[in-house]
C-alpha positions in Angstrom: -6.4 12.7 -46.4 -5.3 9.6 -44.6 -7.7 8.2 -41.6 -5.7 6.3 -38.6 -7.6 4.0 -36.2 -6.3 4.5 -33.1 -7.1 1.5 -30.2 -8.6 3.6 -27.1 -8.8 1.6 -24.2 -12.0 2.1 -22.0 -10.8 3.0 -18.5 -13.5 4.8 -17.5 -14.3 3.2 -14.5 -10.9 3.2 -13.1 -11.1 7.0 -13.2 -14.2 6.8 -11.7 -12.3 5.0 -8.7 -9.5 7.5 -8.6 -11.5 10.3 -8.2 -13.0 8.6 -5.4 -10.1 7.9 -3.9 -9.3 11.6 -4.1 -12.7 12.2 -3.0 -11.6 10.1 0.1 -8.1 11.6 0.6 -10.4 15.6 0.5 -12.3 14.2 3.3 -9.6 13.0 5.3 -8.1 16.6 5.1 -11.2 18.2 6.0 -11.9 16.4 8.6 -8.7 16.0 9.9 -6.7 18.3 9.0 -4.1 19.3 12.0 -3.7 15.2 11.9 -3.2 15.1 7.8 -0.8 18.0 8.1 1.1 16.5 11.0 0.8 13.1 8.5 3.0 14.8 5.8 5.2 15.0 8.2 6.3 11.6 8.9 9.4 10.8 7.3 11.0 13.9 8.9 10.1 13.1 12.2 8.4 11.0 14.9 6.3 13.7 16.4 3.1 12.1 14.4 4.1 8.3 15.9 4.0 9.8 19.2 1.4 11.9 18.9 -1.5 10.1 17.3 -0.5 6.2 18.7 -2.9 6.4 21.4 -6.3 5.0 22.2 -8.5 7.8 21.7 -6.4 8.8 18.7 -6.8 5.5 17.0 -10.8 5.7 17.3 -11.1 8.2 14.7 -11.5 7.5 11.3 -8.4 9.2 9.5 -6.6 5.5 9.4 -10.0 3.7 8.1 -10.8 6.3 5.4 -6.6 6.1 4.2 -6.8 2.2 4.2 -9.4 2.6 1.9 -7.8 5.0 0.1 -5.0 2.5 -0.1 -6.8 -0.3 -1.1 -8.1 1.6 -4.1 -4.6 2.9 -5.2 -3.0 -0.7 -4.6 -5.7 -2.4 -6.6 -5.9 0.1 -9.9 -2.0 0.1 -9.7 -1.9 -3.6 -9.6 -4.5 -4.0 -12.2 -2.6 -1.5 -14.5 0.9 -3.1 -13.6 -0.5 -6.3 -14.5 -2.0 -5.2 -17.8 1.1 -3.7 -18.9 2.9 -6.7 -18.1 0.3 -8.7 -20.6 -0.8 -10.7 -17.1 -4.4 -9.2 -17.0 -6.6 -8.4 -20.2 -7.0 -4.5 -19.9 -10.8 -2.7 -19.9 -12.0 -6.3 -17.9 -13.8 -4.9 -14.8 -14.2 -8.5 -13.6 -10.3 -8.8 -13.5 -9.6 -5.7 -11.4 -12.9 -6.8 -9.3 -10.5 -10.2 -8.7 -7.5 -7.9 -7.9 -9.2 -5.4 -5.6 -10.3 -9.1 -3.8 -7.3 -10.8 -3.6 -5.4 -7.7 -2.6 -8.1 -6.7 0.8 -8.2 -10.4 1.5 -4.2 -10.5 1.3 -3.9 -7.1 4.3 -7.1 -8.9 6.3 -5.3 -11.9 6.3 -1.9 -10.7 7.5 -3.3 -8.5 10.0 -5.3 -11.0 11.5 -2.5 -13.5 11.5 0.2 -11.2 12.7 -2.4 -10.2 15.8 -2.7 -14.1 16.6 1.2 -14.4 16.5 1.5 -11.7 18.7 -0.9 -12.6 21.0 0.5 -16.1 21.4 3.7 -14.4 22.6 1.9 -12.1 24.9 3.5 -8.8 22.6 -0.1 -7.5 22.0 1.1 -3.7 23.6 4.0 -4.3 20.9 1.6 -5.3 18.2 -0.7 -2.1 18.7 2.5 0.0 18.5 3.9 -1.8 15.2 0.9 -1.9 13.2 0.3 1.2 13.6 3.3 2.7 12.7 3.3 0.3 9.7 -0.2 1.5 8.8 1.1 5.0 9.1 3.9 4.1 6.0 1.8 2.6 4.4 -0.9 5.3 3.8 1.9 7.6 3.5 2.9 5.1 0.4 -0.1 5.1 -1.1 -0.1 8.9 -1.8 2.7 7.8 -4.1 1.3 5.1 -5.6 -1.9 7.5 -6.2 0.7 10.1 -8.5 1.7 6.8 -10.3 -1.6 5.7 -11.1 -2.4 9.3 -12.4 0.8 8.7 -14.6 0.0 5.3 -15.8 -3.4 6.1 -16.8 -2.9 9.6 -18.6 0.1 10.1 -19.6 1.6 7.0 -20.0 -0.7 4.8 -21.1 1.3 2.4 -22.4 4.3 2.3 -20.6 7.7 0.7 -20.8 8.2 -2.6 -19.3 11.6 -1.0 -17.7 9.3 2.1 -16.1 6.9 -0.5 -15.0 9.4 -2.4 -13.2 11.2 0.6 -11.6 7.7 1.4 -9.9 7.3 -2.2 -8.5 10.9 -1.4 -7.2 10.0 2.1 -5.8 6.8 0.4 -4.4 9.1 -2.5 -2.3 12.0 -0.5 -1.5 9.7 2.1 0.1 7.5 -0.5 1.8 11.1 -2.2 3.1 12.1 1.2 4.0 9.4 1.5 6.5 10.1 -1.7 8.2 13.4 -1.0 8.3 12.6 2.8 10.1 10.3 0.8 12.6 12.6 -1.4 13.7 15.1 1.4 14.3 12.2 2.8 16.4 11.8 -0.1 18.6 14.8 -1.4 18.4 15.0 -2.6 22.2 12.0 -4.2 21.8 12.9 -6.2 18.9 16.4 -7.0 20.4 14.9 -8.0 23.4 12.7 -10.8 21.0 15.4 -10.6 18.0 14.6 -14.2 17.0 11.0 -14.1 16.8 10.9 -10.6 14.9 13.7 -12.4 12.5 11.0 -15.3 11.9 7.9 -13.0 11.5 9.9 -10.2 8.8 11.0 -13.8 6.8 7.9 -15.3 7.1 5.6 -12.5 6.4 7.3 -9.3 5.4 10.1 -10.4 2.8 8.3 -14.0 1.5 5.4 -12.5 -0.2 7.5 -9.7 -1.6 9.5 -12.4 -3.3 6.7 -14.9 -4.1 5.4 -12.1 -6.0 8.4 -11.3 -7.8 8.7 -15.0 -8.9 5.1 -15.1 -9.7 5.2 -12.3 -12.1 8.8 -13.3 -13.6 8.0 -16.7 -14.6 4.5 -15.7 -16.3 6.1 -13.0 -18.4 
């Protein structure tokens, strides 16, 4: 009888960090479940956008425990993109503790800097209204990119480049989607300041989407 080696990459603590993202996204349902339910919703209609974009709706904890949520799926997903791509060493818990970094200090960063562009131009009522409908995509995102990871860690392993890139293009073409959906939602707002919306999408919507792209493309 013939003995085969077989190289098994040691990703146990990035199931540890999916389950506790799942651990996260249980809690959110039991705690708020009516909003979670309403949630699923989202791309159907705008009766969640109404509903739950209001002061004391926004002091609960459904979007901070989805954010991380996010932030968990975006980081394992990047890791395991990267990896597969031969950018990032796999089984380096230092390298997805880099990642996990880089990608919270990237959404700080742009939030804090869209809130100071907005309240240079006095648009803070339109600021509260577009982040968190851009939130609300983007945890609604994140439940796909959650079945991906699950995919890419057990029963794809070690995917093909081409299925690796058609997720980054799911990924962007959702996240594009969504802006696109919010501007059709405030579209009087954003005719009535066209230019400066033009500017901000450019600037800090569509750039790092592409400075990414080029990034990746030129280390391969």
């Amino acid at each position: 009888m013939e003995f085969l080696l077989r190289n098994i990459e040691n990703n146990e603590y990035l199931t540890y960090l999916v389950l506790g993202s799942l651990f996260v996204i249980m809690c959110i349902k039991l705690l708020y479940n009516y909003q979670f339910e309403e949630f699923l919703g989202v791309l159907t209609n705008s009766k969640y956008l109404l509903l739950h974009n209001k002061k004391d709706k926004k002091r609960n904890l459904f979007n901070s425990l989805f954010y991380i949520f996010f932030a968990i799926n975006i980081s394992v997903f990047s890791y395991l993109t990267l990896s597969s791509l031969k950018l990032s060493p796999k089984s380096n818990l230092t390298n997805f503790g880099t990642i996990f970094i880089i990608v919270n200090v990237y959404f700080i960063s742009k939030y804090l800097i869209e809130k100071i562009i907005f309240e240079t131009l006095s648009l803070n009522t339109v600021f509260e209204n577009y982040n968190f409908q851009k939130l609300t995509f983007i945890n609604f995102i994140s439940l796909f990119i959650f079945f991906g990871n699950l995919i890419l860690l057990y029963v794809t392993p070690t995917p093909d480049i081409f299925w690796i890139y058609l997720g980054i293009g799911l990924f962007v073409s959702f996240y594009l989607l969504s802006i696109t959906i919010i501007i059709l939602y405030n579209q009087k707002t954003f005719l009535k300041y066209w230019f400066y919306f033009i500017l901000y999408i450019c600037a800090l919507e569509i750039a790092p989407i592409l400075i990414g792209a080029v990034l990746i493309l030129t280390n391969l």
